[in-house]
C-alpha positions as CSV (number, residue, x, y, z in Angstrom):
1,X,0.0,0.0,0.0
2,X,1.7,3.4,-0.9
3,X,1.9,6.6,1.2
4,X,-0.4,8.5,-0.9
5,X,-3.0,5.5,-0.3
6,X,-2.9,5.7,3.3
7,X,-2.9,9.1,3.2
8,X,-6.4,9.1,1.3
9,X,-7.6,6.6,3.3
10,X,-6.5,8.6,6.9
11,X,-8.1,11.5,5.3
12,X,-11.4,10.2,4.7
13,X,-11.3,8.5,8.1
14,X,-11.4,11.5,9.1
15,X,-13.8,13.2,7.3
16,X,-15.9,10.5,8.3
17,X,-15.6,11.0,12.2
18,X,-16.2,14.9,11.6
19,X,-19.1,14.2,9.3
20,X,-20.7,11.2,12.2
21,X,-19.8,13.9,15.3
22,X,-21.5,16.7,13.3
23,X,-24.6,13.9,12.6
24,X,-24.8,12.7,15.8
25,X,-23.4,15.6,18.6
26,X,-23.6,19.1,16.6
27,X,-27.3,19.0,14.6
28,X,-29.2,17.5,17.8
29,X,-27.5,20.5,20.3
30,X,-28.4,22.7,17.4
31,X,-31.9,21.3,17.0
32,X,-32.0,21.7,20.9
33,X,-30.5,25.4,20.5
34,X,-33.6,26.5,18.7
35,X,-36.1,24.9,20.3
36,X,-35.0,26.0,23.2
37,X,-35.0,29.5,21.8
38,X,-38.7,29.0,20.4
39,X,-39.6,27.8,24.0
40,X,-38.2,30.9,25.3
41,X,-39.7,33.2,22.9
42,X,-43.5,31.4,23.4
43,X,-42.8,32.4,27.3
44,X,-41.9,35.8,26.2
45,X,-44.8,35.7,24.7
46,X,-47.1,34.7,27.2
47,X,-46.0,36.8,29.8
48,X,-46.4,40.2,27.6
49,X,-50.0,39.0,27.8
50,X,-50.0,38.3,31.1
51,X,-48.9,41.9,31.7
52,X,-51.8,43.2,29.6
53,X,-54.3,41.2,31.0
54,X,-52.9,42.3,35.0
55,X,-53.1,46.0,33.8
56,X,-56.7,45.3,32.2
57,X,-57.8,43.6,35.6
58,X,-56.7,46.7,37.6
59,X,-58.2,49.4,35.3
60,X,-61.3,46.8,35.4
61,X,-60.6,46.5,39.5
62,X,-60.4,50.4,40.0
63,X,-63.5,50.8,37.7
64,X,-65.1,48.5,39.9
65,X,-64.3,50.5,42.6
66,X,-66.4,52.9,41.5
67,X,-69.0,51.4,40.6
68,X,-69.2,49.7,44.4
69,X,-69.3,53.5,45.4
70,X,-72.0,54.3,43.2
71,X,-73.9,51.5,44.2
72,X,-73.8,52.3,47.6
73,X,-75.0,55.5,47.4
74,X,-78.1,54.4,44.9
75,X,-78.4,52.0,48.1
76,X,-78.7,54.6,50.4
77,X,-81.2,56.8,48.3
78,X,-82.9,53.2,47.4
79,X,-82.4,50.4,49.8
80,X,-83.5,46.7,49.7
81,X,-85.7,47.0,52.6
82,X,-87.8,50.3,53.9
83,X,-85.9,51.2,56.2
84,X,-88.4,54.1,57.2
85,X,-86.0,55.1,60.4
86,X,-83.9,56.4,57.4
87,X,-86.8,58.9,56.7
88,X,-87.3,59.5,60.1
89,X,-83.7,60.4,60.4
90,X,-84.0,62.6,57.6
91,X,-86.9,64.9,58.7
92,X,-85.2,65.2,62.2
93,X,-81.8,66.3,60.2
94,X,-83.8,68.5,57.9
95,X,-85.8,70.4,60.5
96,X,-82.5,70.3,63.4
97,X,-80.7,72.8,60.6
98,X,-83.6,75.1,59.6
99,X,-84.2,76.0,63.6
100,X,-87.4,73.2,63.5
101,X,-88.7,70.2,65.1
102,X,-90.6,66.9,64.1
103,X,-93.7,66.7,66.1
104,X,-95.7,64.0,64.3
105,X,-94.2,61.3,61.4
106,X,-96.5,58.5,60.5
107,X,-96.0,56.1,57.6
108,X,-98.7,54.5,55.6
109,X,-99.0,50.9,54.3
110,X,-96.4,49.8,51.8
111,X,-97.8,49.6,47.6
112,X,-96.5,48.4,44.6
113,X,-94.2,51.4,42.6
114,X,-96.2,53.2,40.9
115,X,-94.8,55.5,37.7
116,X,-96.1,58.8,38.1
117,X,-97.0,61.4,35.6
118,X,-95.5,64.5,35.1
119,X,-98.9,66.8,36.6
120,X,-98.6,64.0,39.4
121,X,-94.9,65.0,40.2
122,X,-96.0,68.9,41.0
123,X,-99.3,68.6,41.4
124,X,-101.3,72.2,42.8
125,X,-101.4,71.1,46.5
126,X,-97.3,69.7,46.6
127,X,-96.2,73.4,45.7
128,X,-93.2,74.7,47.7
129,X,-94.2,75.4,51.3
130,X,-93.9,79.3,50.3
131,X,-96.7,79.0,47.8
132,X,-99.0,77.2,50.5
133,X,-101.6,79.6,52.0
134,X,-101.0,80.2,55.9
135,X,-104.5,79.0,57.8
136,X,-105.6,79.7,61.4
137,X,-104.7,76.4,63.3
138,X,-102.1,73.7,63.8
139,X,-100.3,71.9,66.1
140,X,-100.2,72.8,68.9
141,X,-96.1,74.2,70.1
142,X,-94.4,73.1,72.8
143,X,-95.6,69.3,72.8
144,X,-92.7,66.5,72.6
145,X,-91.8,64.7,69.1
146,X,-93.2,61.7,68.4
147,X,-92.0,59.1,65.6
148,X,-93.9,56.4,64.5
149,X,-92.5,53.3,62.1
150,X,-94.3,50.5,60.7
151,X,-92.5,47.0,60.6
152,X,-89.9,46.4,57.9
153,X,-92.1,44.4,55.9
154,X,-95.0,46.0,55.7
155,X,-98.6,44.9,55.0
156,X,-99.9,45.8,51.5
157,X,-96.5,45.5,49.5
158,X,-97.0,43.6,46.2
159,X,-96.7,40.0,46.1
160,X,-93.3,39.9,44.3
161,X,-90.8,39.6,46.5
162,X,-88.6,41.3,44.1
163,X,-91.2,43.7,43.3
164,X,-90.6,48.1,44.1
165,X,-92.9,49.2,46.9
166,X,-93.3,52.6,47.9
167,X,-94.7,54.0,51.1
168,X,-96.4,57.2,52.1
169,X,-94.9,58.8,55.2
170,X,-96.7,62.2,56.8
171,X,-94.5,64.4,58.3
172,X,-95.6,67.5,60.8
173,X,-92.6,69.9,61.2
174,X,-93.0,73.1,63.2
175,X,-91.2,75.8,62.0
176,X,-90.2,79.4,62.7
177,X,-91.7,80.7,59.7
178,X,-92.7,80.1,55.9
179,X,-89.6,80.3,54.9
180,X,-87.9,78.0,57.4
181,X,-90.6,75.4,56.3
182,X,-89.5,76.1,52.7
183,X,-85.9,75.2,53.6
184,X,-87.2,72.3,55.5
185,X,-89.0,71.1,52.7
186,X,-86.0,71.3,50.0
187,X,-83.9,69.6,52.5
188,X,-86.0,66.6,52.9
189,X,-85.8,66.5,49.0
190,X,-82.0,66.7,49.0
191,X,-81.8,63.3,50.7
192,X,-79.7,61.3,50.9
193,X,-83.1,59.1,51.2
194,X,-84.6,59.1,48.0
195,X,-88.1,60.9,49.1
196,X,-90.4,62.2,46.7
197,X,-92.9,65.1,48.1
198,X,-96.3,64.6,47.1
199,X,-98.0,67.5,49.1
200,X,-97.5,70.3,51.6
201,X,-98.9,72.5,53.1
202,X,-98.0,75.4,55.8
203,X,-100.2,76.8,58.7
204,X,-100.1,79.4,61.1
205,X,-99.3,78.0,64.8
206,X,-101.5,79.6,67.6
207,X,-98.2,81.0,68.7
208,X,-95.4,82.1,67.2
209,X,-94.0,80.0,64.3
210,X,-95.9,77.7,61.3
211,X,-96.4,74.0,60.7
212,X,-95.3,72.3,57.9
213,X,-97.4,69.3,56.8
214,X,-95.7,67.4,53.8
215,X,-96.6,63.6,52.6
216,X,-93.4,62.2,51.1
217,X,-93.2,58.6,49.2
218,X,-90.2,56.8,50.5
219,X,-89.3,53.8,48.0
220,X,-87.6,50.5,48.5
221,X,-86.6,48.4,45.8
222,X,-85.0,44.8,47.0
């Protein structure tokens, strides 16, 4: 065998083991390499959309936020139950910071809502306590203050459960004069219990000072 022969021979040898450690070590670290490298890039991935989905969950948490604020105070003006110690509360606050007192404030049996008109939201008589005529007569000053409330559930209230009810609530407010009972009156409407006034009316006390008479509707909706 000549030199060059051997030569040849140790030279394909060789190519041989480079080409079987390329085959069998290289291309499967390679193959490893990139899908190592598409594994990482799928994470990459995943977590960029992770991050948008956190940040839409926090605007969405801080919106919600919000929205539990407004709902409270909707619950306030509205609550699931009557609740007519609420109004009572009201018509002591209201006539405490116009110099007046509740004498009298007796509720009515619960109804179903009912939608009312447009002449039935100002009707003549549920003018403004300065447009109602002062009469001769009242209550009589000086006596204590009396509150009455009805059960929670009232008697009356429509037979769905889940049904609105509204109940009519008098209130007798003494008051230094008509235009204290005018203050009186648009305080009661200012809440923060949702009350619509339905009438009042004003009269001249035997001493002096007037009494306010208003019928409110205080709603409930469960």
């Amino acid at each position: 065998m000549t030199k060059q022969l051997v030569n040849l021979i140790g030279a394909a040898a060789a190519v041989a083991v480079l080409v079987l450690g390329i085959v069998v070590c290289a291309l499967p670290l390679l193959s490893a390499a990139g899908t190592t490298a598409s594994a990482a890039d799928d994470v990459s991935q995943q977590n960029r959309t992770q991050e948008i989905l956190l940040d839409t969950l926090r605007s969405q948490s801080a919106d919600m936020a919000a929205l539990d604020a407004d709902v409270e105070g909707l619950r306030a003006a509205i609550p699931a139950a009557p609740h007519l110690d609420d109004v009572l509360y009201l018509a002591l606050s209201a006539a405490e910071a116009h110099g007046g007192r509740v004498t009298t404030l007796t509720p009515a049996t619960a109804e179903p809502f009912a939608v009312r008109s447009e002449e039935a939201t100002d009707p003549a008589g549920a003018a403004s306590a300065a447009d109602a005529p002062a009469e001769a007569g009242g209550a009589e000053p000086g006596g204590q203050t009396e509150a009455e409330t009805p059960e929670a559930t009232a008697a009356g209230a429509a037979s769905d459960p889940s049904a609105p009810i509204q109940i009519a609530v008098t209130v007798v407010i003494e008051a230094a004069d008509v235009d204290a009972a005018t203050r009186v009156l648009d305080a009661l409407r200012a809440g923060p219990r949702a009350v619509a006034v339905t009438q009042a009316s004003v009269t001249q006390a035997t001493e002096d000072g007037v009494t306010l008479t208003a019928t409110v509707l205080a709603f409930s909706s469960p």
